[in-house]
C-alpha positions, 0 to 999 in steps of 0.5 A, a space after each residue: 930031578 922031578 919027573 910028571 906021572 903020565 897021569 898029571 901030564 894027561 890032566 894038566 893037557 885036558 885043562 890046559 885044552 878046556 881054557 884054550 876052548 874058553 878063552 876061544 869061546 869068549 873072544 868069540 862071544 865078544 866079537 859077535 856082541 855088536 852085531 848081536 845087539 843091533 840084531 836085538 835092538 832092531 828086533 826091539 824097535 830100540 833105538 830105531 833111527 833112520 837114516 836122513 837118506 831113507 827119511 821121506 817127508 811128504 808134501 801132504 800136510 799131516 794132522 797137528 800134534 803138541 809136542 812138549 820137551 823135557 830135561 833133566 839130570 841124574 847126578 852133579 856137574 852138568 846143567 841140562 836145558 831144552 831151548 824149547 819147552 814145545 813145538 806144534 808140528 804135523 805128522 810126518 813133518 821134519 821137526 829140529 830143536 836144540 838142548 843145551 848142556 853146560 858142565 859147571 864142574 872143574 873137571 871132564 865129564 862125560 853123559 848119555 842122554 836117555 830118552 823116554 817118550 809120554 805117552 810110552 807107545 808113542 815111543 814106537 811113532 817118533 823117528 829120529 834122524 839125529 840126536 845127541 842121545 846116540 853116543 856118549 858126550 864129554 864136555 870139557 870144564 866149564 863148557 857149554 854145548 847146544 845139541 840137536 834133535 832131529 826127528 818126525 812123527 809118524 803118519 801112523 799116530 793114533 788120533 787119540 795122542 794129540 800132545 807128545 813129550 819127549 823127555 831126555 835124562 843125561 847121566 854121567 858115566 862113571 869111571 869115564 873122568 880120568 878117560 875124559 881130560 884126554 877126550 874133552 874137547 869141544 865138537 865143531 859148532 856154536 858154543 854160546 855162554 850163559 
């Protein structure tokens, strides 16, 4: 029979101890994780949606300003248009345009939209009420999805900024394809063939 030293018994219980800290201390650090990163997304002004509710369009017309759109793919099997290659809106006016995404592979895919905004403050004037850019998107193979925007152009535009792009990248998330097959199936609206 094999008996512990007391003293392999006491370091044994300290580590045993330190692991159950540490496997407290990540799960704790996992779940405040979404409500940290909304923290430091509003403190950063990232992804600074409204809500359609909270959104007041005014009846003052505003200054007129170009806006021009861009699309653009990182990586193979999805084909990524702007049904619209500009717009002449007014500040603080509702804007809606769509861009099309079609998967020309055999397989799912799933894509993140990244905006980018020309120029780069006007980031901080474009409020956005909808936009396919907020989640993760899979497409099943062969599929084709024509996707919202919904936004407004800040009032408080500087008067130097009279065009603005606003240019989206769709990447394809790696590791999502297994995941995919079961996900992809289309979100209810217009699917239209090209």
């Amino acid at each position: 029979m094999i008996v512990a030293s007391p003293k392999l018994s006491s370091t044994n219980a300290r580590l045993a101890a330190g692991l159950g800290v540490l496997a407290c201390a990540a799960f704790g650090f996992a779940y405040l994780q979404p409500p940290l990163y909304r923290a430091f997304c509003e403190w950063t002004g990232i992804n600074d949606v409204q809500k359609a509710d909270d959104f007041q369009a005014s009846s003052v017309a505003g200054r007129p300003v170009t806006i021009e759109f861009d699309a653009n793919t990182h990586g193979q099997g999805l084909r990524f248009i702007s049904l619209h290659n500009a717009v002449q809106a007014r500040t603080g006016e509702l804007v809606q345009v769509s861009f099309r995404v079609q998967n020309t592979s055999d397989r799912p895919i799933t894509g993140q939209a990244v905006p980018s905004y020309g120029p780069r403050h006007a980031a901080n004037f474009v409020k956005k009420l909808e936009c396919f850019c907020f989640r993760q998107q899979t497409f099943a193979p062969g599929e084709v999805r024509d996707m919202p925007v919904v936004f407004a152009l800040d009032r408080q535009l500087p008067d130097d900024v009279v065009t603005v792009t606003l240019s989206y990248t769709f990447f394809e998330v790696p590791g999502t394809s297994a995941d995919a097959a079961a996900a992809a199936k289309p979100l209810s609206g217009p699917a239209k063939g090209t």
